[in-house]
PAZA-791491 format. One line per field, with one value per residue (C-alpha): residue number from 1; residue in one letter; y, x, z. Coordinates in Angstrom, 2 decimals, padded with zeros to 5 digits, always signed. Each point is the difference from the previous one (the first is absolute). Example, Ala and Ser with C-alpha at 12.3 -4.5 7.8 and 13.67 -1.06 7.14 Angstrom:
BEGIN
resi (1, 2)
resn (A, S)
north (-004.50, +003.44)
east (+012.30, +001.37)
up (+007.80, -000.66)
***
This chain:
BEGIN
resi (1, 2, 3, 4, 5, 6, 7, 8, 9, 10, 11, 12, 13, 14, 15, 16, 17, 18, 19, 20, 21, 22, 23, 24, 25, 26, 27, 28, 29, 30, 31, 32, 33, 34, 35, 36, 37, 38, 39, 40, 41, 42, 43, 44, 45, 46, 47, 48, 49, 50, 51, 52, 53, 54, 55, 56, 57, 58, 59, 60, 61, 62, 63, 64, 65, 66, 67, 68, 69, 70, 71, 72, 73, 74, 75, 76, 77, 78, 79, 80, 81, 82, 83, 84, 85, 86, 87, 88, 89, 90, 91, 92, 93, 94, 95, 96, 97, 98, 99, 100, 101, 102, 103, 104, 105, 106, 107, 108, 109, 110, 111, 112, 113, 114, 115, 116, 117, 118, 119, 120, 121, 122, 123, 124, 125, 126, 127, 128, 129, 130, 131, 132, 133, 134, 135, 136, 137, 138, 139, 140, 141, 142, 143, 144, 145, 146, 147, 148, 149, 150, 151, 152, 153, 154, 155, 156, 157, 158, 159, 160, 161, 162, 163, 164, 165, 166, 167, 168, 169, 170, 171, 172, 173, 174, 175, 176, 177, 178, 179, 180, 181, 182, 183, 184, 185, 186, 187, 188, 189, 190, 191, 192, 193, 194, 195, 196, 197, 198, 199, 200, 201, 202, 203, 204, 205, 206, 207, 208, 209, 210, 211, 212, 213, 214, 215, 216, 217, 218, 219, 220, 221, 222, 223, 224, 225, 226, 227, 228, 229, 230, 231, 232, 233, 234, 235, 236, 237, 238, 239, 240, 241, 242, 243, 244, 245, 246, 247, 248, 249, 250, 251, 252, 253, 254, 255, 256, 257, 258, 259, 260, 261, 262, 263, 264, 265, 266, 267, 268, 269, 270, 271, 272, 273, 274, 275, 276, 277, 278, 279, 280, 281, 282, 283, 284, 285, 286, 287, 288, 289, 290, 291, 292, 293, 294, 295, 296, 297, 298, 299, 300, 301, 302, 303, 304, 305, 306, 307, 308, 309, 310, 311, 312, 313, 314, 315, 316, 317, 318, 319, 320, 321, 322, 323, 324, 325, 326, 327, 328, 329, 330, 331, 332, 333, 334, 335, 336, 337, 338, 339, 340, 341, 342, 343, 344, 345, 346, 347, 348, 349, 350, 351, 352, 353, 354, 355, 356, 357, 358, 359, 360, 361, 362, 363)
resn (X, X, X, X, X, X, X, X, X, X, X, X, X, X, X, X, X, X, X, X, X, X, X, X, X, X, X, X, X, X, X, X, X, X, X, X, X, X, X, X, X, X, X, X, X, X, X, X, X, X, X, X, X, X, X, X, X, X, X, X, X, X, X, X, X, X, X, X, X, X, X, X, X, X, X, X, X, X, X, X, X, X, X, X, X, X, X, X, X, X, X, X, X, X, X, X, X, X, X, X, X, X, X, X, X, X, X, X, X, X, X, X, X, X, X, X, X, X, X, X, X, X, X, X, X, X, X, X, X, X, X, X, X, X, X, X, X, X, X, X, X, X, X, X, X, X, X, X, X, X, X, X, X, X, X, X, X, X, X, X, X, X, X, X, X, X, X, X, X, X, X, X, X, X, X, X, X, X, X, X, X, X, X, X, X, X, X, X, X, X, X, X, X, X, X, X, X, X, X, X, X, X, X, X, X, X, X, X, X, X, X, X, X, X, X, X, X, X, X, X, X, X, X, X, X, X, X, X, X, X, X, X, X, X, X, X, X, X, X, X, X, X, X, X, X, X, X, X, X, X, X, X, X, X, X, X, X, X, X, X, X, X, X, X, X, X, X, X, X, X, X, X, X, X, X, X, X, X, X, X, X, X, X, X, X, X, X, X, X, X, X, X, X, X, X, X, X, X, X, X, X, X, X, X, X, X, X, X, X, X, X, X, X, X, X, X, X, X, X, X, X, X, X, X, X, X, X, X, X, X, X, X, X, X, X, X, X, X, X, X, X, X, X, X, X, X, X, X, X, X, X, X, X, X, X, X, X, X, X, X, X, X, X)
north (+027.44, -004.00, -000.21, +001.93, -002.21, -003.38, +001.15, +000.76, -003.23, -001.57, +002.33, -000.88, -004.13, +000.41, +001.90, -002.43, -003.13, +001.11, +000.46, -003.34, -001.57, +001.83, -001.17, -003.69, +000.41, +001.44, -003.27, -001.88, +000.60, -002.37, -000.59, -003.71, -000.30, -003.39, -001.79, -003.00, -001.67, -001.94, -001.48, +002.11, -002.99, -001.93, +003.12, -002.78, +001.16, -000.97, -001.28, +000.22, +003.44, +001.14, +003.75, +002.03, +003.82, +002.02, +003.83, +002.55, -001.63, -003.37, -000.97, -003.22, +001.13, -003.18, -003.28, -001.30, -002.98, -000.17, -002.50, -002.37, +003.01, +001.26, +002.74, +002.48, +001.80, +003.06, +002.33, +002.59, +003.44, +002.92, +003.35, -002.58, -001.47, -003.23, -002.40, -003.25, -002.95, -002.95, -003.18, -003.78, -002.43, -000.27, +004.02, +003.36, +001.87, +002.40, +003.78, +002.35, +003.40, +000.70, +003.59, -000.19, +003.32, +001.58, -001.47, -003.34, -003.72, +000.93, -002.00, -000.62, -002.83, -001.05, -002.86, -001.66, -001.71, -002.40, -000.67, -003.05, -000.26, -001.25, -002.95, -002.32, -001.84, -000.87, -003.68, -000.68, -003.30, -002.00, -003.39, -002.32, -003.09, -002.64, -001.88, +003.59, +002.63, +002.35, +001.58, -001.26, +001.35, +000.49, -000.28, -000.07, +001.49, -000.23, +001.56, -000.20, +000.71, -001.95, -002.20, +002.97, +001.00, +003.60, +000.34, -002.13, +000.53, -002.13, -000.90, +002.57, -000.46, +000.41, -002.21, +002.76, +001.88, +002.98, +000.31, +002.31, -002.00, +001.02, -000.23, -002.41, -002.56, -003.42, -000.42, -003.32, +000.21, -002.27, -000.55, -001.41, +000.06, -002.58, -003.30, +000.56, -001.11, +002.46, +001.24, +001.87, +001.53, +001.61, +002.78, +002.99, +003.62, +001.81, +003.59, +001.83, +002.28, +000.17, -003.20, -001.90, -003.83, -001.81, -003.53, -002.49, -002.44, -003.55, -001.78, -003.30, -000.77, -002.46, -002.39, -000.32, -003.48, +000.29, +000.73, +002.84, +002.41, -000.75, +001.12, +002.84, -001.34, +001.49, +002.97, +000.02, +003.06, +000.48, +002.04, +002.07, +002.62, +000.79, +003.74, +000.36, -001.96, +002.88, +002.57, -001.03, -001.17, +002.20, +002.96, +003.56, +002.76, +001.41, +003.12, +003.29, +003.48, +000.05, +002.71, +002.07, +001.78, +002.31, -000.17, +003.28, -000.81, -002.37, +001.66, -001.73, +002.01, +000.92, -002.92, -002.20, -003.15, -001.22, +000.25, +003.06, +000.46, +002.61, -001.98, -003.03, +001.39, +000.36, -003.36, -001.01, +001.25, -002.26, -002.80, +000.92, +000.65, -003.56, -001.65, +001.57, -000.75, -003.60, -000.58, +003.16, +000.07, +003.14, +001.00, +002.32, +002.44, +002.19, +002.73, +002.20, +003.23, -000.38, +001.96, -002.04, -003.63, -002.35, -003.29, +001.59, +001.71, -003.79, -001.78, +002.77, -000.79, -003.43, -000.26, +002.93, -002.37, -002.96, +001.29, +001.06, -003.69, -001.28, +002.26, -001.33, -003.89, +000.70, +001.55, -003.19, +000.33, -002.84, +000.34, -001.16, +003.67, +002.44, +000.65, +003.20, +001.44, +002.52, +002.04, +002.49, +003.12, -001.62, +000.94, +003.97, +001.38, +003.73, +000.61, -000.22, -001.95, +000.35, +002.33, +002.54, +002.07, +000.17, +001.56, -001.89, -000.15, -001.98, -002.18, -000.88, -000.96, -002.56, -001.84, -001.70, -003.14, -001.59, -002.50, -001.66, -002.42, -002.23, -002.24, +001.97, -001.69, +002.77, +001.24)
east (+084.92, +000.52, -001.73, -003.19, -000.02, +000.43, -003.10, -001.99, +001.11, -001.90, -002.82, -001.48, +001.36, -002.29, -003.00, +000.66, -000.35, -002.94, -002.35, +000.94, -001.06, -003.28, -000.25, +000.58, -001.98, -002.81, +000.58, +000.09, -003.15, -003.06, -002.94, -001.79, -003.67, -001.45, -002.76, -002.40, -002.30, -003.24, -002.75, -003.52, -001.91, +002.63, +002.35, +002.64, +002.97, +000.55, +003.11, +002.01, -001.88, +001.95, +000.95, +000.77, +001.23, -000.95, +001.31, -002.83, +000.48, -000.79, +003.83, +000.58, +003.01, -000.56, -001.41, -000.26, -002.83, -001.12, +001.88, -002.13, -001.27, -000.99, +002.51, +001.57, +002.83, +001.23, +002.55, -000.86, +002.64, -001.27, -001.84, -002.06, -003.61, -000.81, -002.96, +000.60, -002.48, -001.39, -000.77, -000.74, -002.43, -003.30, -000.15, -000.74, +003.53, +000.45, +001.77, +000.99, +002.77, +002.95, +001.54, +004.26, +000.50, +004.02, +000.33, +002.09, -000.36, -004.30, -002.12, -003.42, -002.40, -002.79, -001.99, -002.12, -003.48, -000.30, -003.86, -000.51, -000.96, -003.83, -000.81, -003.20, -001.35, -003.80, -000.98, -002.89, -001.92, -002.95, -000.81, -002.18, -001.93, +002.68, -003.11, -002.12, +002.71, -002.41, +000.76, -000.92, -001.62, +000.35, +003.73, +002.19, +004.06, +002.47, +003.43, +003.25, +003.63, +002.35, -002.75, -001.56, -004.03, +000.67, -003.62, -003.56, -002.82, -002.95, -003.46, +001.50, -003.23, +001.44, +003.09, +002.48, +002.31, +002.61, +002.86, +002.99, +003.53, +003.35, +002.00, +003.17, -001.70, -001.72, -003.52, -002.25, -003.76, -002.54, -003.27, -003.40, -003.66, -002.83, -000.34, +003.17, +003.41, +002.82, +003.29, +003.27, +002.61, +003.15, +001.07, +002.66, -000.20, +002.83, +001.54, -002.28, -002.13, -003.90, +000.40, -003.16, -000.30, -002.98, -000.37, -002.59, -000.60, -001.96, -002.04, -001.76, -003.83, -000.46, -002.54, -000.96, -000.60, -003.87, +000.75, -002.78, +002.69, -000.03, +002.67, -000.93, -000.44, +002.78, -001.29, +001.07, +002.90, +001.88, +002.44, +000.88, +002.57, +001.20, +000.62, -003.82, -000.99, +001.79, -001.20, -003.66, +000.45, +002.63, -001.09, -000.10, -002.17, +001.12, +002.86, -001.68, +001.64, +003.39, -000.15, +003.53, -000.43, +002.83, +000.01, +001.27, -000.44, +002.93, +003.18, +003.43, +002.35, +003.25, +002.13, -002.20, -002.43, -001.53, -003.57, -000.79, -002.80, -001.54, -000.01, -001.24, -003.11, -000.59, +001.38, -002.71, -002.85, +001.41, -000.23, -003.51, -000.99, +001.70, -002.08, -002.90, +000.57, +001.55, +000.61, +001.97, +003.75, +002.21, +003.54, +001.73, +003.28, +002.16, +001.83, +003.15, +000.80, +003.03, +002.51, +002.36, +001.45, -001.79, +000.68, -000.89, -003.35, -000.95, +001.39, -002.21, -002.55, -000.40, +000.37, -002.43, -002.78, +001.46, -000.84, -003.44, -000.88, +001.59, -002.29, -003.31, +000.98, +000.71, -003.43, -001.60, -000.28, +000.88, +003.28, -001.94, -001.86, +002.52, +003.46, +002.46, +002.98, +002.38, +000.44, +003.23, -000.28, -000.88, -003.76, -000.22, -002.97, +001.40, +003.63, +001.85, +003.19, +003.27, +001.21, -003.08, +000.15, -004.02, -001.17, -000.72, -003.77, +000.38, +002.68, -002.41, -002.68, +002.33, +000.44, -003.15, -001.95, -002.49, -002.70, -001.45, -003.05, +000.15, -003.03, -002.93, -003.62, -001.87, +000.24)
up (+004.24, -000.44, +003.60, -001.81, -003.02, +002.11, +002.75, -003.71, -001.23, +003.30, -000.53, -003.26, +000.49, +003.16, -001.74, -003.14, +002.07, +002.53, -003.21, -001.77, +003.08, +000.34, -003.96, +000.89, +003.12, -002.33, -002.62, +002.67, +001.80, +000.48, +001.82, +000.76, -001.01, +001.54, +001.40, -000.02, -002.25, +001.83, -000.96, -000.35, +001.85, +002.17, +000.67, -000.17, -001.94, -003.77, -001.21, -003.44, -001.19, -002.43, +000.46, -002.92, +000.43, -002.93, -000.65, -001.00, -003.86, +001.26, -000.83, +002.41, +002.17, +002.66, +000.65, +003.17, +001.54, +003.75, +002.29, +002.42, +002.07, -002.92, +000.88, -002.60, +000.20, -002.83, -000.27, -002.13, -000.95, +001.45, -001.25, -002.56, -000.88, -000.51, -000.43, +001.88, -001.24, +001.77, -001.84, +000.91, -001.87, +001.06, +001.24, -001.09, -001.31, +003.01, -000.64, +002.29, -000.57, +001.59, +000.12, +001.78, +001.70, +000.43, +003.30, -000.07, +001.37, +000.73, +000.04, -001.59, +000.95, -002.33, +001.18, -002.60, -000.13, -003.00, -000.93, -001.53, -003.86, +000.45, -002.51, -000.41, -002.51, -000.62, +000.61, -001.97, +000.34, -001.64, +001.18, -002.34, -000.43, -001.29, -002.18, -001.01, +000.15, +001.89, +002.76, +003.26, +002.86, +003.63, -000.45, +003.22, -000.28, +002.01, -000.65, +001.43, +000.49, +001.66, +001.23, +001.70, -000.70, -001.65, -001.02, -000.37, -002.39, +000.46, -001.78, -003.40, -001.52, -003.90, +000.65, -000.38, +002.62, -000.58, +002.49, +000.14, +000.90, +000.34, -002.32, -000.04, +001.83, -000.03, +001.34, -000.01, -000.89, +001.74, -002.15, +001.13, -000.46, +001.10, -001.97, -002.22, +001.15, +001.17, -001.90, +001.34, -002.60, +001.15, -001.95, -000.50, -000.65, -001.41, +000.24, -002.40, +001.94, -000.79, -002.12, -000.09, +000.54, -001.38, +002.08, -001.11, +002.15, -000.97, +002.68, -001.04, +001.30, +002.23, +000.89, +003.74, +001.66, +000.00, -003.81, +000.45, -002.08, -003.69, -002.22, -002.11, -003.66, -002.21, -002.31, -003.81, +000.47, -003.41, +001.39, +003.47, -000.03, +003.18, -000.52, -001.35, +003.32, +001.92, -001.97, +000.72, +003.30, +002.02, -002.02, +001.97, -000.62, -003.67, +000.25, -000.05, -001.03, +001.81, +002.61, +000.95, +003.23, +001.58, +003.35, +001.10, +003.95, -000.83, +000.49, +001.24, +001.57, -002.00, -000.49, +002.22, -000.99, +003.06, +000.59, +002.62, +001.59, -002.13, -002.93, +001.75, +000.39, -003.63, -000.65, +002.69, -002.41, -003.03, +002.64, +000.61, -003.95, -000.50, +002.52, -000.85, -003.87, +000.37, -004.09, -000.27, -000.41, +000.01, -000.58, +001.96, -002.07, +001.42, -002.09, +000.80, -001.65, -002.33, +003.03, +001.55, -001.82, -002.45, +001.95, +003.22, -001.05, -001.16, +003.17, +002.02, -002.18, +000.59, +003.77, -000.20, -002.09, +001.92, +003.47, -000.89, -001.75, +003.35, +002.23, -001.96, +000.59, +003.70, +000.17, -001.51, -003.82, -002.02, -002.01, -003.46, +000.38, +000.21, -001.42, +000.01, -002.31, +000.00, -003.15, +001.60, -001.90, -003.46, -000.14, +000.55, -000.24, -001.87, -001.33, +003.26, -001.16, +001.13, -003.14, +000.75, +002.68, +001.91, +003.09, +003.42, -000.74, -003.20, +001.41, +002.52, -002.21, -001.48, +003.79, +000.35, +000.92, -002.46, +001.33, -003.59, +000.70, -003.01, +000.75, +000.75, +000.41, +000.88, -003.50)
***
């Protein structure tokens, strides 16, 4: 009888300990989600991104940043979601989801494209008569960075120019025009994007050595004021009726941002309405429906608007004529929010792309 009780003894000690290890097995279980940032143009890596793992609340669980290789390297508990951010200065805050399986030590390798955060500001010039303050004619420009030529207007005819620069960066302006002397200024832009810089520039008249040139007589001028100058001067056509197009040709693929071929085609046709229109400027939103996370509907967003601005200026518009935003899931078009319950088809209406032309001459 004591022989029973001591091989029952064994028994449950033996059952007892086999499922506390499957329990600390089961604790113990995680998976390794890495990968590698790189650059959208140089597809060199990208150091110091900071890394932030987020549960399906957006509580921050982790922080990590990218080594040299811009290598990263998580370890994440298994049978769990998360939502693992991307973010450096200078670029669009990258998203992507994670979903750990049962199975332990896997591994799951996200590599990452960061797109650059696009920012210009407007240069806008006016070069006058030093002795008339009128503008003078037949002006030549030359404009550079880093003592390199970027761009050359010659003979402007009212004595103005318009020019879109980086931003965060110092250019030097070369002005000219027959029988008046020549000016450079060196100037700064800063990190506001779509920040406009008004530039007047001063040249002096000059006699030549057959003294055939006369300097123009002053004229009796009370008072200039240099934004009324623009105004008259630089002036576009007037703003018509805003016009808010959806483009429903335009559709990303789910959780994607890049620009695919089918929707390159109809950004084509903006390029061609652009060119064919050339004082028009549009804006380009994109819009979620309000499934999924806040911050990553408005990080999808952005690259979304982002991409498509990007596509544009690689197909030759200037940056001063088009812009793009993300608006997440903030802007629905019905009731769809995340405490009402909707069908697919009016989800779907709230994912869309909207192409607003906000200078129109034609009308």
């Amino acid at each position: 009888m004591k022989v029973i009780r001591f091989f029952a003894v064994l028994i449950i000690l033996f059952i007892s300990n086999n499922v506390i290890s499957q329990e600390n097995n089961k604790s113990d279980c995680t998976q390794i989600a890495n990968g590698r940032l790189t650059d959208e143009f140089s597809n060199s890596p990208i150091e110091n991104v900071t890394v932030e793992v987020r549960d399906l609340n957006e509580r921050l669980i982790h922080t990590d940043i990218t080594n040299s290789n811009g290598n990263y390297h998580l370890i994440l508990p298994c049978n769990q979601q998360y939502i693992i951010l991307f973010s450096k200065k200078g670029y669009i805050t990258s998203t992507t989801q994670i979903e750990t399986t049962k199975t332990n030590k896997k591994i799951q390798r996200r590599d990452i494209i960061l797109h650059l955060k696009i920012c210009n500001q407007t240069i806008n010039g006016i070069i006058l008569n030093s002795k008339t303050n009128n503008p003078v004619e037949n002006v030549s420009i030359i404009i550079l960075k880093d003592e390199v030529e970027l761009n050359r207007f010659d003979n402007l005819a009212k004595g103005t120019f318009r020019y879109s620069a980086e931003c965060h960066s110092q250019y030097k302006i070369k002005v000219s025009a027959p029988n008046f002397g020549f000016i450079t200024k060196l100037f700064k832009t800063t990190d506001v994007n779509n920040e406009p810089f008004d530039l007047i520039f001063s040249l002096d008249p000059v006699i030549n050595n057959n003294n055939v040139v006369e300097i123009e007589k002053k004229k009796e001028i009370k008072e200039i004021v240099v934004s009324e100058v623009f105004k008259e001067i630089l002036k576009e056509a007037p703003v018509s009726k805003e016009k808010n197009l959806e483009l429903n040709n335009v559709k990303f693929k789910l959780n994607k941002s890049n620009v695919s071929k089918n929707i390159a085609i109809e950004l084509d046709k903006i390029v061609q309405l652009m060119n064919a229109n050339p004082l028009i400027t549009v804006e380009l939103n994109a819009h979620t429906d309000s499934r999924g996370l806040k911050t990553y509907n408005q990080a999808l967003t952005d690259a979304r608007a982002q991409s498509m601005v990007s596509y544009l200026l690689s197909n030759g518009i200037d940056a001063t004529r088009v812009s793009g935003k993300g608006f997440g899931e903030t802007k629905p078009l019905n009731k769809c929010t995340k405490k009402r319950h909707c069908s697919e088809v009016e989800h779907q209406k709230n994912k869309r792309i909207e192409f607003i032309i906000l200078n129109n001459e034609s009308n």
